[in-house]
N, CA and C atoms of all chains as a GROMACS GRO file, in nm:
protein
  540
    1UNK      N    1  -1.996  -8.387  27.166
    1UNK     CA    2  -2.112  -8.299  27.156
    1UNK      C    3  -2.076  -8.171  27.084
    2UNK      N    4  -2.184  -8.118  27.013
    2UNK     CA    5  -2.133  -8.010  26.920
    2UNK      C    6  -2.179  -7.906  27.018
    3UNK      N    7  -2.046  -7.783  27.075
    3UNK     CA    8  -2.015  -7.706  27.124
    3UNK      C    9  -2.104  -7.563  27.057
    4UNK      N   10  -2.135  -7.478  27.157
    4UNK     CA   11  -2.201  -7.349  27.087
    4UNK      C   12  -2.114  -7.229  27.145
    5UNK      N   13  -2.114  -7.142  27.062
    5UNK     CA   14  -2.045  -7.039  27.120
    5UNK      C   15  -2.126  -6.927  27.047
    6UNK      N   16  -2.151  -6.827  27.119
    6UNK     CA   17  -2.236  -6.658  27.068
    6UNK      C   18  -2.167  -6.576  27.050
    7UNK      N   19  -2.176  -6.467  26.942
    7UNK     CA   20  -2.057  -6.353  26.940
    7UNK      C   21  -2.191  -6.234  26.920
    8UNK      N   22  -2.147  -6.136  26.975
    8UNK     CA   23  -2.264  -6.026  26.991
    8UNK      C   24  -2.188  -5.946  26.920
    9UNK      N   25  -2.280  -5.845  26.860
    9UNK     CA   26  -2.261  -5.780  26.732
    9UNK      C   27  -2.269  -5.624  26.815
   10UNK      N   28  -2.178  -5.530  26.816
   10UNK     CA   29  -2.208  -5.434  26.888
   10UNK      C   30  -2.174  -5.336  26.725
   11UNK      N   31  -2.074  -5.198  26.808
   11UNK     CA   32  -2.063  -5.079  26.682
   11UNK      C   33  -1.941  -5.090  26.612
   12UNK      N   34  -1.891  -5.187  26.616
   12UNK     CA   35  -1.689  -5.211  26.588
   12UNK      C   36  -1.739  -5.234  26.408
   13UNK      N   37  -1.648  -5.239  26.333
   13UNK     CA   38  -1.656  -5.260  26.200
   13UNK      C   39  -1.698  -5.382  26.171
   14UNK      N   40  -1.764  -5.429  26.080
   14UNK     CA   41  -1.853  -5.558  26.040
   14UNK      C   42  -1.755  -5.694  26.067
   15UNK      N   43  -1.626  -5.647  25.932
   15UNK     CA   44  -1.546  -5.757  25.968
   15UNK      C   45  -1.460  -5.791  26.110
   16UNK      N   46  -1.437  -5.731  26.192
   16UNK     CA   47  -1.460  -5.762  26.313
   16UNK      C   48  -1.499  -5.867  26.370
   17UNK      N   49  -1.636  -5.879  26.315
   17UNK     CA   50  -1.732  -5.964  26.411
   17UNK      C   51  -1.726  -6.116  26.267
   18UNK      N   52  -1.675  -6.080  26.184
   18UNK     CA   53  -1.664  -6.177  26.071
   18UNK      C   54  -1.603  -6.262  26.150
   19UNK      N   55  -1.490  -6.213  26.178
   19UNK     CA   56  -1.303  -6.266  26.221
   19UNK      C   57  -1.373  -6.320  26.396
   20UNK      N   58  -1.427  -6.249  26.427
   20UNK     CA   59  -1.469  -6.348  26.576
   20UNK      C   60  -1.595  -6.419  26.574
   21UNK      N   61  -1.677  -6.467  26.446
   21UNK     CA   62  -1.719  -6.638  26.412
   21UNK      C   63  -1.657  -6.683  26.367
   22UNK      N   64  -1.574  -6.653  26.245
   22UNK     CA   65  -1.477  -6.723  26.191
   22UNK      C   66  -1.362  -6.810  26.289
   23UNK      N   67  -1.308  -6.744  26.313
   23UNK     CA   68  -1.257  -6.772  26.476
   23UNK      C   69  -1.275  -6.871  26.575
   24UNK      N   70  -1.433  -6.890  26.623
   24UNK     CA   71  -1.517  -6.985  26.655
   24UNK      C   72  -1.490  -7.077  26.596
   25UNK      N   73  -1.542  -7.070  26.460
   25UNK     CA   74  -1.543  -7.194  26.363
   25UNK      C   75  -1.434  -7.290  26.392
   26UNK      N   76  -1.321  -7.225  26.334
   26UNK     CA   77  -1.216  -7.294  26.321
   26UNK      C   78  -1.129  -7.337  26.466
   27UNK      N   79  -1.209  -7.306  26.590
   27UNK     CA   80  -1.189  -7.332  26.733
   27UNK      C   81  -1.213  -7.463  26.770
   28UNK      N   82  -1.301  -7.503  26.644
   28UNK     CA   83  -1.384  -7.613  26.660
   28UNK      C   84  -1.557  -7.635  26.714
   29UNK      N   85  -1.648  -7.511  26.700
   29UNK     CA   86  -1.735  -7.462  26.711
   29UNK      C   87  -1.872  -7.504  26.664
   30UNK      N   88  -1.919  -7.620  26.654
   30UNK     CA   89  -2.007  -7.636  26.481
   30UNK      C   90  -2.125  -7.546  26.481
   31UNK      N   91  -2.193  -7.488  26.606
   31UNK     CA   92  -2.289  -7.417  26.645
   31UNK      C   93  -2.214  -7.235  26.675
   32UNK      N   94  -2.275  -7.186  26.602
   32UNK     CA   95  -2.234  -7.046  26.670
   32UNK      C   96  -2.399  -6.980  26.607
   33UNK      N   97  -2.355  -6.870  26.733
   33UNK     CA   98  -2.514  -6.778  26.739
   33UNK      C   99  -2.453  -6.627  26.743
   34UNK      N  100  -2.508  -6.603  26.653
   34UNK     CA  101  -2.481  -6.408  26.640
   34UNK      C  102  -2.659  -6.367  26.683
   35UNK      N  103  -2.577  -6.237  26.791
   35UNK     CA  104  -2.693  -6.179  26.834
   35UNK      C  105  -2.675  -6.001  26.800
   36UNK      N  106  -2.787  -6.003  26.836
   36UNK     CA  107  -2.801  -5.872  26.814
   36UNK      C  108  -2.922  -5.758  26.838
   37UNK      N  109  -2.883  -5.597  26.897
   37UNK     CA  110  -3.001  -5.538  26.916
   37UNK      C  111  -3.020  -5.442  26.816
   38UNK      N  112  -3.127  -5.397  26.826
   38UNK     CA  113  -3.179  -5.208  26.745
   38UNK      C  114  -3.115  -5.217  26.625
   39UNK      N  115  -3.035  -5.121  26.617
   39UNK     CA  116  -2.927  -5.084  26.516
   39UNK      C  117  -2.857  -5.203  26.394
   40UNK      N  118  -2.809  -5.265  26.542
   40UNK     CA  119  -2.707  -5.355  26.499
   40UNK      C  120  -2.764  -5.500  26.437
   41UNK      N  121  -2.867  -5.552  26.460
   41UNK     CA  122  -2.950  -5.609  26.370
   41UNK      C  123  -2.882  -5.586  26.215
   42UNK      N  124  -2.914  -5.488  26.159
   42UNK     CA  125  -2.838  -5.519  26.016
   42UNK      C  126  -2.692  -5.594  25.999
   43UNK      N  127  -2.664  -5.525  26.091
   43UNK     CA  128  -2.469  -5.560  26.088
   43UNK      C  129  -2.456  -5.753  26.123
   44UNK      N  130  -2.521  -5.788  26.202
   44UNK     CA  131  -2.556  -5.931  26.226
   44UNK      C  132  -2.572  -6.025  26.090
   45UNK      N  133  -2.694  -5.943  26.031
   45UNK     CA  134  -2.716  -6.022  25.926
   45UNK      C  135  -2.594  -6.026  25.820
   46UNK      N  136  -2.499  -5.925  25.788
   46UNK     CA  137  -2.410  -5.932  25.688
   46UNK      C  138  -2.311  -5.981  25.772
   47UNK      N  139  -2.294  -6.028  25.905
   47UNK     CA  140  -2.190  -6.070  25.942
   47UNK      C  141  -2.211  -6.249  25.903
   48UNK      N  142  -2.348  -6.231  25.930
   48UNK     CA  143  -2.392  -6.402  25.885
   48UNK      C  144  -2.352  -6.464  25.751
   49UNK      N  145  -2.375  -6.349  25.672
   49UNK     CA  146  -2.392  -6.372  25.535
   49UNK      C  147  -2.237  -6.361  25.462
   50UNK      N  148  -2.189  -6.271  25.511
   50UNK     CA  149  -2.025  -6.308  25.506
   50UNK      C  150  -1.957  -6.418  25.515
   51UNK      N  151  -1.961  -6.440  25.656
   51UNK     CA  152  -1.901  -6.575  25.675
   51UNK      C  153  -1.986  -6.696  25.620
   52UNK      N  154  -2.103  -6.674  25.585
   52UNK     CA  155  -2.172  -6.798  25.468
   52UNK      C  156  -2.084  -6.819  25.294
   53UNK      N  157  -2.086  -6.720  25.282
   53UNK     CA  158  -2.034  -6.719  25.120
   53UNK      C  159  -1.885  -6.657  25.110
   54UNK      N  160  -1.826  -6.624  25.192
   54UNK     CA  161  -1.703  -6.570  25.143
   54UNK      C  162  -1.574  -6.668  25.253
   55UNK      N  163  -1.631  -6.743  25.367
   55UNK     CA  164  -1.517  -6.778  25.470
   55UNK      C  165  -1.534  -6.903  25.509
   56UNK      N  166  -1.664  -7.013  25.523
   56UNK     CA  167  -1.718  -7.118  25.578
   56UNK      C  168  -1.809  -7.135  25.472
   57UNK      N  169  -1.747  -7.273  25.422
   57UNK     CA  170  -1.822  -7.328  25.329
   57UNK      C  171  -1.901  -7.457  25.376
   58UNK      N  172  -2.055  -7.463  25.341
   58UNK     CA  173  -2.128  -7.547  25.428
   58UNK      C  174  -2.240  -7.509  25.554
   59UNK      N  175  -2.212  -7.396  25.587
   59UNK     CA  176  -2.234  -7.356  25.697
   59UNK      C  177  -2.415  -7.296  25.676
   60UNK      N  178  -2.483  -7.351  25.777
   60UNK     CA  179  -2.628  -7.342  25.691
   60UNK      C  180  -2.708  -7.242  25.811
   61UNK      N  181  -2.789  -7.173  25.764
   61UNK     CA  182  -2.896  -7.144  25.932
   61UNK      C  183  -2.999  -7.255  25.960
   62UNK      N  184  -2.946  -7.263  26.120
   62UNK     CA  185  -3.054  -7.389  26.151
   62UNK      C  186  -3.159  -7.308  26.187
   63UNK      N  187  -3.152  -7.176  26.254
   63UNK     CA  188  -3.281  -7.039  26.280
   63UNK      C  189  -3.197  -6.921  26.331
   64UNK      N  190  -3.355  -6.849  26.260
   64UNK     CA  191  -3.323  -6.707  26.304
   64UNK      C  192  -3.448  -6.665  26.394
   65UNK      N  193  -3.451  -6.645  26.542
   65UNK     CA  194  -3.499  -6.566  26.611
   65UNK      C  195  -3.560  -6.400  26.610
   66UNK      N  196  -3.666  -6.391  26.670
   66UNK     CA  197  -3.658  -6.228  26.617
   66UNK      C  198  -3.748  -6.225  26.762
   67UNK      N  199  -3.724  -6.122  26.859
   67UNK     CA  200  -3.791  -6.092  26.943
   67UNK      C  201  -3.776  -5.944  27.044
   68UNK      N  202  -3.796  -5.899  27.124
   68UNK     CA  203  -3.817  -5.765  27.156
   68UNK      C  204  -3.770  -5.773  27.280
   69UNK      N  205  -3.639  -5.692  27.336
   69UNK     CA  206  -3.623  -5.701  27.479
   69UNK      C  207  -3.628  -5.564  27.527
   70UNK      N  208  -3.675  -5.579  27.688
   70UNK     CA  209  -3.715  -5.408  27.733
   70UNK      C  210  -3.608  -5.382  27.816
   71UNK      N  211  -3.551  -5.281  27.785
   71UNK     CA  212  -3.430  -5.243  27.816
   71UNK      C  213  -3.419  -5.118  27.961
   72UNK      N  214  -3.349  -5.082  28.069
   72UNK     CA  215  -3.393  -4.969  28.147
   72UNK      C  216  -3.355  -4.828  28.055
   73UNK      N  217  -3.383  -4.723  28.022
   73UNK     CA  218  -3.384  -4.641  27.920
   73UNK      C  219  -3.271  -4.514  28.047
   74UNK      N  220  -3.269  -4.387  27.980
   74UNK     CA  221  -3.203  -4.281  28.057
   74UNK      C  222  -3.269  -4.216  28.132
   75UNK      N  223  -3.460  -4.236  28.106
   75UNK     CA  224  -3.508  -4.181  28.201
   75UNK      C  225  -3.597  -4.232  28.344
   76UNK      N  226  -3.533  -4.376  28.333
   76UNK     CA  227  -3.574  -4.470  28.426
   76UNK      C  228  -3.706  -4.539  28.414
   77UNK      N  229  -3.772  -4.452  28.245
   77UNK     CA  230  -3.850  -4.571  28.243
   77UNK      C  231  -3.791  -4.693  28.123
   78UNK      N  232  -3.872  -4.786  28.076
   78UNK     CA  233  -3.837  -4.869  27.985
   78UNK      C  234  -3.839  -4.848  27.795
   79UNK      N  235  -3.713  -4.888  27.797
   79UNK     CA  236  -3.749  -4.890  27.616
   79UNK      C  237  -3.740  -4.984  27.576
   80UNK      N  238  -3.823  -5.065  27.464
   80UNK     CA  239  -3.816  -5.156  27.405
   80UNK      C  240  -3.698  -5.188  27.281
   81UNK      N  241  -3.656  -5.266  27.266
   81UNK     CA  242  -3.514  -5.312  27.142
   81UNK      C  243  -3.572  -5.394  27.108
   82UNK      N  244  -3.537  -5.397  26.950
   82UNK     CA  245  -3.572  -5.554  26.886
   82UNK      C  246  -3.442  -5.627  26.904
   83UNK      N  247  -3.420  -5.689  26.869
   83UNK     CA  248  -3.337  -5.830  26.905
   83UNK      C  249  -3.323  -5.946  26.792
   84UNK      N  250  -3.208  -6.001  26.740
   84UNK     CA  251  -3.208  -6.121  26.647
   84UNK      C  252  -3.126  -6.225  26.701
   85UNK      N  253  -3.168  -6.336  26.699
   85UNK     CA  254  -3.035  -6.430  26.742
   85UNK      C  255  -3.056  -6.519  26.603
   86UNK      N  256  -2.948  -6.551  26.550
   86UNK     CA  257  -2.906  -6.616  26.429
   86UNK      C  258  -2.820  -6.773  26.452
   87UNK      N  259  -2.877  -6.835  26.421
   87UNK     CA  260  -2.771  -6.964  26.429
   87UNK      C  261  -2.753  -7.010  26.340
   88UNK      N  262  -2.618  -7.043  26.312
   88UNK     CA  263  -2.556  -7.072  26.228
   88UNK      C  264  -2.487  -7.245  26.275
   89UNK      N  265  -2.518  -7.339  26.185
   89UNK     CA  266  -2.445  -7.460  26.194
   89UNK      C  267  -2.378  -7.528  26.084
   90UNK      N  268  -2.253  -7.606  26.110
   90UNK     CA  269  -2.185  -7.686  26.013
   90UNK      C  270  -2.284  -7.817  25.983
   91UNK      N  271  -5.832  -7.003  24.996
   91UNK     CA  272  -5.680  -7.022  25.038
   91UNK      C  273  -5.624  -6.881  25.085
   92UNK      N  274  -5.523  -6.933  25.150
   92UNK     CA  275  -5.430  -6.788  25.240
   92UNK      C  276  -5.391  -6.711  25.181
   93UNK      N  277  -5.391  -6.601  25.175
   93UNK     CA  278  -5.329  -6.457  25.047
   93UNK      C  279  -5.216  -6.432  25.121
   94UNK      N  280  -5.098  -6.413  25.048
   94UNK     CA  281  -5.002  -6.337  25.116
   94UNK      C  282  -4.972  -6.266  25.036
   95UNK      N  283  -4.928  -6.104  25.108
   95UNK     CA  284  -4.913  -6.024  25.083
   95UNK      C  285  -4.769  -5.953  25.100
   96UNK      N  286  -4.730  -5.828  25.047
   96UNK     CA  287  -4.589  -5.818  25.085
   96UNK      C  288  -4.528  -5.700  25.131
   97UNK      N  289  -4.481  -5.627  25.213
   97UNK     CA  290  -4.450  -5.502  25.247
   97UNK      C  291  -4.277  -5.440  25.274
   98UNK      N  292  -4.244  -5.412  25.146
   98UNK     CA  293  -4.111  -5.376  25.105
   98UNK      C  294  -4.092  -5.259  25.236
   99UNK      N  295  -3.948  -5.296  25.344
   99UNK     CA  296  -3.953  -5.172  25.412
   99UNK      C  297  -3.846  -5.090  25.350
  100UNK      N  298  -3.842  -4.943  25.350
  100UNK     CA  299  -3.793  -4.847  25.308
  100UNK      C  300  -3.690  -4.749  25.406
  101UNK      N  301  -3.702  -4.627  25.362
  101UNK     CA  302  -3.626  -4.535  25.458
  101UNK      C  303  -3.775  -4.432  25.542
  102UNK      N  304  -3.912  -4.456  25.503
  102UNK     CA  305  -3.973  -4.402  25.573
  102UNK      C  306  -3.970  -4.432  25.740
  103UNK      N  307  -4.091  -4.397  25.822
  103UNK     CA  308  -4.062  -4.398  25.977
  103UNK      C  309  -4.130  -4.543  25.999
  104UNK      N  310  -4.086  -4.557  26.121
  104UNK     CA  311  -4.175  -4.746  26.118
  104UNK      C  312  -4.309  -4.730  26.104
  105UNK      N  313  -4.331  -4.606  26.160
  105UNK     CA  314  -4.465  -4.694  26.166
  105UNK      C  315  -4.581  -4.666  26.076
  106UNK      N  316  -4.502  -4.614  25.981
  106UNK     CA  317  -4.598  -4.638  25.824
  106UNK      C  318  -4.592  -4.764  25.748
  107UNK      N  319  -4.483  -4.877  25.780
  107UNK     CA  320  -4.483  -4.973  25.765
  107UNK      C  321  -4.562  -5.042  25.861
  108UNK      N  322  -4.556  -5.025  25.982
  108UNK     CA  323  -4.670  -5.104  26.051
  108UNK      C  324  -4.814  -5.093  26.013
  109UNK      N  325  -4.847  -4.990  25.976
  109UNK     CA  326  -4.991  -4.925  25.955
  109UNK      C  327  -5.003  -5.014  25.827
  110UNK      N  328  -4.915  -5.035  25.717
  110UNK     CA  329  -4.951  -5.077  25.572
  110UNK      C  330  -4.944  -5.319  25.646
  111UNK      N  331  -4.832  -5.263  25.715
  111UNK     CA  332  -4.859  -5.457  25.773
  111UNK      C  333  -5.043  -5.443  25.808
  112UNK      N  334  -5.051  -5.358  25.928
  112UNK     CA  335  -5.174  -5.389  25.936
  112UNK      C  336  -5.288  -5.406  25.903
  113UNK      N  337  -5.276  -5.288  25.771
  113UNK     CA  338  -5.378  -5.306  25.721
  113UNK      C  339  -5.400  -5.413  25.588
  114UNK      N  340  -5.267  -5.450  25.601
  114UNK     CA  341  -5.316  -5.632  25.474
  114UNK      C  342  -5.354  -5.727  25.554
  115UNK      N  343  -5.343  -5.731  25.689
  115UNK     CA  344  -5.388  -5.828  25.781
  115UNK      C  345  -5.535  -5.791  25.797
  116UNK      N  346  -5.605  -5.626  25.822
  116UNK     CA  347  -5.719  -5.647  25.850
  116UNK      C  348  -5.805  -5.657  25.657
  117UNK      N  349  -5.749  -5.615  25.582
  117UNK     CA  350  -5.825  -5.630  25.481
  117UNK      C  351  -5.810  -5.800  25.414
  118UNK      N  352  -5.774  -5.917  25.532
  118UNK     CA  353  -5.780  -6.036  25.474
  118UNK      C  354  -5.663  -6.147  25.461
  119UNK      N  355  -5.529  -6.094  25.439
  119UNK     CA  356  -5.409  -6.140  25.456
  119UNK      C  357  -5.361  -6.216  25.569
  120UNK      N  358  -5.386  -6.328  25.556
  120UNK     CA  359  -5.334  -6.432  25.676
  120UNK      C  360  -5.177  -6.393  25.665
  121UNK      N  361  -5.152  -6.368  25.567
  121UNK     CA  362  -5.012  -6.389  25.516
  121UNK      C  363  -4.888  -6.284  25.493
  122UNK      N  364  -4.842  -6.240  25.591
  122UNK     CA  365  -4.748  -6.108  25.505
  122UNK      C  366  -4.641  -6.131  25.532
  123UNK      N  367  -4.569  -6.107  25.419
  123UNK     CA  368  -4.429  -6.147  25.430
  123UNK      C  369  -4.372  -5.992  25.448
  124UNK      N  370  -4.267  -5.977  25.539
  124UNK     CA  371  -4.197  -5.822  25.525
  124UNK      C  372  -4.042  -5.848  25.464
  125UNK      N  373  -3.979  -5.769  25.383
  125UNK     CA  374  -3.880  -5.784  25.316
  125UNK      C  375  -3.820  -5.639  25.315
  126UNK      N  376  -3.682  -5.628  25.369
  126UNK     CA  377  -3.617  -5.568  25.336
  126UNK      C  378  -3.499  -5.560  25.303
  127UNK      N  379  -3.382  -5.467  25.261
  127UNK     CA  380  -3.238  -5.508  25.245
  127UNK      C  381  -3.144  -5.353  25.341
  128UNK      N  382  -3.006  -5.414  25.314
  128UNK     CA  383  -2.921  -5.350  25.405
  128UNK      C  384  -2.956  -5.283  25.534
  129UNK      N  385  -2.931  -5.177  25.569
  129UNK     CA  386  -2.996  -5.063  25.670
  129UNK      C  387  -3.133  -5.112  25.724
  130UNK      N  388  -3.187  -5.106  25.625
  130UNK     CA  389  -3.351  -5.103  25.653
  130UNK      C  390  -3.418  -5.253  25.732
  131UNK      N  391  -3.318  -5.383  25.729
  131UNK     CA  392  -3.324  -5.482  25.834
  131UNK      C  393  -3.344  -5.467  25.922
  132UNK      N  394  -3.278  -5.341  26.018
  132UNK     CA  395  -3.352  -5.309  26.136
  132UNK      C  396  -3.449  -5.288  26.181
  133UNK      N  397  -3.466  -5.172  26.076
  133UNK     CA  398  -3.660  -5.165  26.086
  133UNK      C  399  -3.774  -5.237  26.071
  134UNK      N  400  -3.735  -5.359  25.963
  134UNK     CA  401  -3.803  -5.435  25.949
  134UNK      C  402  -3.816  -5.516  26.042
  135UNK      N  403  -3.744  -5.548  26.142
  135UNK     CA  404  -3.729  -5.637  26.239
  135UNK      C  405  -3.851  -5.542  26.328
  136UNK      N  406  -3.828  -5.428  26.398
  136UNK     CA  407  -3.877  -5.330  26.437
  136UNK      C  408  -4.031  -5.372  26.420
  137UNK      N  409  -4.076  -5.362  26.256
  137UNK     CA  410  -4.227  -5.331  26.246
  137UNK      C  411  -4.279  -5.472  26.288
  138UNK      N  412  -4.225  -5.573  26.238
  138UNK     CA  413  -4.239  -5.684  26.252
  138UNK      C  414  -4.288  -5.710  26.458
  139UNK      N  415  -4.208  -5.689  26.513
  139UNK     CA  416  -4.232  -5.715  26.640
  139UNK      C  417  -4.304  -5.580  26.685
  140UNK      N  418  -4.358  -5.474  26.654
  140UNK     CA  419  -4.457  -5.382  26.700
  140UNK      C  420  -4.582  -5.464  26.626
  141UNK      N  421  -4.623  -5.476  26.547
  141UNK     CA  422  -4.715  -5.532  26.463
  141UNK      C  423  -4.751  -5.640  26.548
  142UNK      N  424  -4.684  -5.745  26.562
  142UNK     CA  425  -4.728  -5.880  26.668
  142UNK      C  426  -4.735  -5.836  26.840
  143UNK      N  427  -4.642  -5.725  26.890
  143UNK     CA  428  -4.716  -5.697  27.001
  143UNK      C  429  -4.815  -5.589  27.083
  144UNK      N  430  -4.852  -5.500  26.934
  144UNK     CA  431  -4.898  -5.437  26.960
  144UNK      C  432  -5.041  -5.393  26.912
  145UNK      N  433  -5.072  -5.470  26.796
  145UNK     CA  434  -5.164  -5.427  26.714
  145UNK      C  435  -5.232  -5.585  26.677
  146UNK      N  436  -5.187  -5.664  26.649
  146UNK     CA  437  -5.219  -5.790  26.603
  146UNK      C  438  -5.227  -5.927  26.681
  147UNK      N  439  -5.282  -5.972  26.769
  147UNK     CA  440  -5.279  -6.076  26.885
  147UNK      C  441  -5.289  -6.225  26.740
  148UNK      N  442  -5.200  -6.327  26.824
  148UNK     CA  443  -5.186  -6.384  26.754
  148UNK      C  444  -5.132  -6.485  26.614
  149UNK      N  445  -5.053  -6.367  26.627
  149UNK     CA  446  -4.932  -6.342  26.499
  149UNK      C  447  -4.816  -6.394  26.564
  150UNK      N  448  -4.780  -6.469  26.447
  150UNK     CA  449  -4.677  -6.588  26.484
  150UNK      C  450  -4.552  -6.593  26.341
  151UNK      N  451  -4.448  -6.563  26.378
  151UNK     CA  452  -4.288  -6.606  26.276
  151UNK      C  453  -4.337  -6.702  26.229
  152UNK      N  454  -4.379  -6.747  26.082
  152UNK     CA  455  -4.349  -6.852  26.036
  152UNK      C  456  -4.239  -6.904  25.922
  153UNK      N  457  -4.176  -6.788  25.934
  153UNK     CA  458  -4.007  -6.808  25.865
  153UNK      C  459  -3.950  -6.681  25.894
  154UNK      N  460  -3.816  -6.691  25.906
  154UNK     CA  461  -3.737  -6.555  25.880
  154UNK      C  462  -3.612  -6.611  25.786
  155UNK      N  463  -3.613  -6.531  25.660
  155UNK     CA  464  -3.501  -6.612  25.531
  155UNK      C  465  -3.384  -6.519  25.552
  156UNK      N  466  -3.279  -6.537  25.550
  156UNK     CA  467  -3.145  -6.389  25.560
  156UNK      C  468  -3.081  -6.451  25.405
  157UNK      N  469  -3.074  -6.374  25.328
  157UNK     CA  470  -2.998  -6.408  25.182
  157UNK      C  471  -2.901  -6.259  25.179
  158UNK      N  472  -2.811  -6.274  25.083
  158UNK     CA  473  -2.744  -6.161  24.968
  158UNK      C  474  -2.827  -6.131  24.825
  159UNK      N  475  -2.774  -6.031  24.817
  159UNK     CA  476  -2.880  -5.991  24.691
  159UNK      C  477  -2.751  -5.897  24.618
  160UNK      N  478  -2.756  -5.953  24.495
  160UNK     CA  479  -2.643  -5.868  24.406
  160UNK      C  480  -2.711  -5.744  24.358
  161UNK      N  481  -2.678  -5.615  24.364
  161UNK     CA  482  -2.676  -5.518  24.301
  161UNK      C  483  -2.608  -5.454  24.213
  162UNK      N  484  -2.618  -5.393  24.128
  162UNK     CA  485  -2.540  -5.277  24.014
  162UNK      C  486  -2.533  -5.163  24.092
  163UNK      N  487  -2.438  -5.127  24.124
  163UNK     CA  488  -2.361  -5.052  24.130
  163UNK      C  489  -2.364  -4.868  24.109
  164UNK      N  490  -2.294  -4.838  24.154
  164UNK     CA  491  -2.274  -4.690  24.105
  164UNK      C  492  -2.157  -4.647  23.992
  165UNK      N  493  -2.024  -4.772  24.044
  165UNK     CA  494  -1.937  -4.744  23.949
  165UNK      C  495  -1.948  -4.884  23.812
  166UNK      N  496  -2.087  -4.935  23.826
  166UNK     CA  497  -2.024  -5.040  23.718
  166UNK      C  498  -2.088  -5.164  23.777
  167UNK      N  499  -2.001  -5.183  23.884
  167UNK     CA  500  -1.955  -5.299  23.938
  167UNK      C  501  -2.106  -5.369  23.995
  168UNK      N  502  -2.070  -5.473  24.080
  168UNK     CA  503  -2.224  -5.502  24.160
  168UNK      C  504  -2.206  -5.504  24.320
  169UNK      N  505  -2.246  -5.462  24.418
  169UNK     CA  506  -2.263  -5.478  24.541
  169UNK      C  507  -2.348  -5.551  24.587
  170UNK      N  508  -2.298  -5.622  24.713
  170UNK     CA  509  -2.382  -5.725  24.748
  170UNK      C  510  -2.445  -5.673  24.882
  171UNK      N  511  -2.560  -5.729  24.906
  171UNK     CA  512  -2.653  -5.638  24.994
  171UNK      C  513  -2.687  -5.794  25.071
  172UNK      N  514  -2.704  -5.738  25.205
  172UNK     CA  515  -2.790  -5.858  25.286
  172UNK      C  516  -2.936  -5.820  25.268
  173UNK      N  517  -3.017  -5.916  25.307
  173UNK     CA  518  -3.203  -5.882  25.287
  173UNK      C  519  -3.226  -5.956  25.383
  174UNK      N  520  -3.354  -5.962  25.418
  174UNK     CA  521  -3.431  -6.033  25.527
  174UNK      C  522  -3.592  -6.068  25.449
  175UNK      N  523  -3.656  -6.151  25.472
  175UNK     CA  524  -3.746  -6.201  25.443
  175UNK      C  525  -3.836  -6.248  25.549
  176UNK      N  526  -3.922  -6.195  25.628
  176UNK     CA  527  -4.012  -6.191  25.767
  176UNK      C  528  -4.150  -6.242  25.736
  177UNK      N  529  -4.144  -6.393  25.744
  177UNK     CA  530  -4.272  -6.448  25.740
  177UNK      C  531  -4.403  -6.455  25.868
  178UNK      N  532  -4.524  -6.359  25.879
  178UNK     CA  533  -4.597  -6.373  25.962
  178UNK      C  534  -4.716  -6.474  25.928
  179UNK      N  535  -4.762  -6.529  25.987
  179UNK     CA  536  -4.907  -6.576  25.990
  179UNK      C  537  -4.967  -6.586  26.100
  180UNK      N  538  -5.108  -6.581  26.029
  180UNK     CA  539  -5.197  -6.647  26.203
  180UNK      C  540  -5.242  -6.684  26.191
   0.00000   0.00000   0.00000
């Protein structure tokens, strides 16, 4: 069965998060999912797109997710985040 | 037939991009695609999910594309940029 594994995209440097799908991949991985909130949404997508054309050859999106999670905020009420989950398959 | 329309996001605030989504949806646009590159992915993600839960009932992802996009440069050279491509319909 083809195995999934998620790597979440936080504030660390892009390639970072390259080197931990890449990583995956070659773990034996064929499914991996990069997620991501607010901010970091961009950084997701070039982490996708990296390891598409420069590290894993083949590697296609089966989907990209886009949805809104409500988060508890600093003043105890709620803030909303957008959210991406990206999948990536061999 | 369905018009689609297109709303390049920028460095303005979101929700002048939401206001311009909305208003190709109420002036007729089944169809808007939102597109942006680097940085500005976030936001686009952003208007995209204020637009469907806040203003527009109904509105449904009917693609999200993640590509590279070559650019020229400052010194010459070309930089490569991630983009997003945010297909709505209803």
């Amino acid at each position: 069965m083809a195995e999934e594994s998620t790597v979440y995209i936080g504030k660390k440097a892009t390639m970072n998060y390259v080197l931990a799908v890449v990583s995956q991949i070659n773990a034996g991985s064929d499914n991996v999912c990069i997620k991501a909130r607010g901010r970091a949404i961009s950084r997701a997508v070039d982490v996708a797109e990296i390891v598409r054309n420069r590290f894993v050859q083949g590697l296609a999106y089966r989907d990209v997710k886009i949805a809104t999670e409500s988060l508890p905020g600093h003043d105890g009420g709620n803030a909303n985040v957008s959210s991406i989950e990206i999948y990536l398959s061999k």
